[in-house]
C-alpha positions, 0 to 999 in steps of 0.5 A, a space after each residue: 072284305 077287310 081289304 075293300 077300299 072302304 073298309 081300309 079308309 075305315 078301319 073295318 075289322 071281321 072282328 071288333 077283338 083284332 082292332 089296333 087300339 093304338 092306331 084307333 085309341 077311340 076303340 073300345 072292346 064293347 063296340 061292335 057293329 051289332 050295337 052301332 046306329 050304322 047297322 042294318 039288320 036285326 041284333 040277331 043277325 051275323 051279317 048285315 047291312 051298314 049305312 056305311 057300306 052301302 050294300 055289302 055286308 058286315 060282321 056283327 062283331 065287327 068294327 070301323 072307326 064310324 062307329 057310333 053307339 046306338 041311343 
């Protein structure tokens, strides 16, 4: 839920394209969570876990401002 305590304090969108770049200048359109070092599941997956989230679950297109590219 984008509206969970956590999500708000990070920013968490369902959708990486409905981020505000002017309130997160450091986002950029090829970040998802899909491609973060965060992300939990498989490349293949919609919904997965994230190491920030504990146990909820994630979009794969989604984004938060943790996010941190992979490799």
């Amino acid at each position: 839920d984008e509206a969970d305590e956590a999500a708000t304090a990070l920013g968490y969108k369902h959708d990486t394209n409905k981020v505000d770049g002017k309130k997160y200048p450091q986002h950029k359109p090829d970040q998802k969570c899909s491609n973060c070092q965060f992300w939990q599941g498989a490349a293949s997956d919609a919904w997965a876990g994230c190491a920030m989230f504990g146990r909820k679950q994630i979009a794969a297109g989604g984004w938060c401002m943790a996010y941190k590219k992979i490799g």
